[in-house]
One Martini backbone bead per residue (centre of mass of N, CA, C, O) as a GRO file, in nm:
protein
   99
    1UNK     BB    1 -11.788   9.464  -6.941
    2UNK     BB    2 -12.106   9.320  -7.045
    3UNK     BB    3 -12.234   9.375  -7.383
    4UNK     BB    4 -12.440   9.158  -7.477
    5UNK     BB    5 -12.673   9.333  -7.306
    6UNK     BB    6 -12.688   9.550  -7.520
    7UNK     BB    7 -12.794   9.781  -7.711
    8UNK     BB    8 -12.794   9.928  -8.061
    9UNK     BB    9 -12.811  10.190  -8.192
   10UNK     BB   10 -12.971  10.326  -8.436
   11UNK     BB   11 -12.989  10.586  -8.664
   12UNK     BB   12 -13.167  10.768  -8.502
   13UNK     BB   13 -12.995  10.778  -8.227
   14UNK     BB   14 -12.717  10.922  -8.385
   15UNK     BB   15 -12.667  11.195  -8.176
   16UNK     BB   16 -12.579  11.471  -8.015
   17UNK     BB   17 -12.783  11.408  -7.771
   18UNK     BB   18 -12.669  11.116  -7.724
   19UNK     BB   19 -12.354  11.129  -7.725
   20UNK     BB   20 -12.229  11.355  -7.627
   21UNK     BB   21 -11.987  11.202  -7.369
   22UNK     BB   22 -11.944  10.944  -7.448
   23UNK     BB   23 -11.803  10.682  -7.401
   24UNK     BB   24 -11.485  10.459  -7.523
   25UNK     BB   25 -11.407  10.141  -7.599
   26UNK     BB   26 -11.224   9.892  -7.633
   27UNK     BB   27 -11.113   9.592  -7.697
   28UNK     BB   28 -11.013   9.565  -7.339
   29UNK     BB   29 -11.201   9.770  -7.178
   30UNK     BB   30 -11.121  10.029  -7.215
   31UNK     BB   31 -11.081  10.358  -7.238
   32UNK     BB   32 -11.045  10.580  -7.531
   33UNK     BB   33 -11.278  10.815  -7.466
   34UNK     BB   34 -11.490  11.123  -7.573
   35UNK     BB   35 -11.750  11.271  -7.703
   36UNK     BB   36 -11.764  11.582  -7.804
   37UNK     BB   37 -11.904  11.557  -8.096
   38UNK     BB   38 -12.066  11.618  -8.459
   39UNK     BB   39 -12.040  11.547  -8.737
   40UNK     BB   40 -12.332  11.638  -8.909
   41UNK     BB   41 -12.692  11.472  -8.894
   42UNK     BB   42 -12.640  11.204  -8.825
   43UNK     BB   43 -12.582  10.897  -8.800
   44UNK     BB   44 -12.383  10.673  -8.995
   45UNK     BB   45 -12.278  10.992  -9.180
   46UNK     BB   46 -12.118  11.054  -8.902
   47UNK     BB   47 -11.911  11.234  -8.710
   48UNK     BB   48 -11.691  11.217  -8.474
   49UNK     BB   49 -11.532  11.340  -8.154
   50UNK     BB   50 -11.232  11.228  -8.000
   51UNK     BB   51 -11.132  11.261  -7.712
   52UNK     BB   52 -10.776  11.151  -7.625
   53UNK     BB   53 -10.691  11.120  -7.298
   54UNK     BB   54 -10.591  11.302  -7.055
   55UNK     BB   55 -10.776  11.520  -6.802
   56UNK     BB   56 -11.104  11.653  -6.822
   57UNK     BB   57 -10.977  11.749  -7.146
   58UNK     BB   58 -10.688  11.796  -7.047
   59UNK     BB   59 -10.479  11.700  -7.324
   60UNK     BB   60 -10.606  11.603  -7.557
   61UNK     BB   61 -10.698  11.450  -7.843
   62UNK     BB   62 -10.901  11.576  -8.133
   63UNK     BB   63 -11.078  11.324  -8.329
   64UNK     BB   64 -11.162  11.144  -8.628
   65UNK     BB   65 -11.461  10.911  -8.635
   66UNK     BB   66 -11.648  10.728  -8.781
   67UNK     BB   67 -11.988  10.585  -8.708
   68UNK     BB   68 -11.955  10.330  -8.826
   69UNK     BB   69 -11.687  10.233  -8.626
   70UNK     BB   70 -11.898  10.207  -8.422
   71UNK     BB   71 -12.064  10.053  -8.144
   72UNK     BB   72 -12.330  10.178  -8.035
   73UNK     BB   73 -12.465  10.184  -7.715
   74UNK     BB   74 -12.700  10.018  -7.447
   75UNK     BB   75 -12.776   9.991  -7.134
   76UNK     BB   76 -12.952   9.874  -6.823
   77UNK     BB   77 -12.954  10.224  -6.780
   78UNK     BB   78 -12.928  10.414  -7.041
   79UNK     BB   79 -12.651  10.415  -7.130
   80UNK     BB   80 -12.403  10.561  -7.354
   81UNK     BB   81 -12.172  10.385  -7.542
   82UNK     BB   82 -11.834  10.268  -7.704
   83UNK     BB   83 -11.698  10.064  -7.976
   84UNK     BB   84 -11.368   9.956  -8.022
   85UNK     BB   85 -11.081   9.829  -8.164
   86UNK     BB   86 -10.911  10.064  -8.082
   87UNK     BB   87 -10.678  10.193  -7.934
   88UNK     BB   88 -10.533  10.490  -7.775
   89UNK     BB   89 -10.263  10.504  -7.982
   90UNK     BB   90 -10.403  10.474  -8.234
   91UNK     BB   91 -10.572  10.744  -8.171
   92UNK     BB   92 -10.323  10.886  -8.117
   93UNK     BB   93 -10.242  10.903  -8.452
   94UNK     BB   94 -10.436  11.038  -8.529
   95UNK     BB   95 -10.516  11.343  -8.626
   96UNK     BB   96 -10.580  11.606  -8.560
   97UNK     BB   97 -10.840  11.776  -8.467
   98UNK     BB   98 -11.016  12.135  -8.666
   99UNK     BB   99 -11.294  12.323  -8.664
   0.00000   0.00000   0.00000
């Protein structure tokens, strides 16, 4: 996929409403997980939840990786995803996360 045109959301975009079911991509531009929820208000200053892993939810494993971290952007279809220079290996050996 090339991001290259894709625009980058602001920081008023980086809502709860906007990113959950977000996928993330890698180096790579591998899928390498997919935005469960957000700690905090949004903005640059708030924490995604990233299920890595599994099938459809089932046996992911949810990290916590700060939203300035993530290069958030939408496509020119207005889908959002994320791109990370973490592989799938890395972000699951981050420890799990607890609600």
């Amino acid at each position: 996929m090339d991001h290259s045109t894709h625009t980058r959301l602001s920081a008023a975009e980086l809502t709860e409403s906007n990113l959950v079911s977000a996928p993330i991509y890698g180096a790579e531009d591998e899928k390498v997980g997919t935005i469960s929820h957000l700690h905090g208000a949004g903005g640059d200053t708030a924490q995604a939840v990233i299920d890595v892993g599994g099938f459809l939810g089932i046996g992911s494993k949810p990290v916590l990786v700060a939203l300035d971290k993530l290069n958030m952007m939408r496509d020119e279809n207005g889908n959002v995803h994320g791109m990370t220079s973490w592989t799938k290996d890395q972000l699951k050996a981050l420890p799990e996360h607890r609600d």
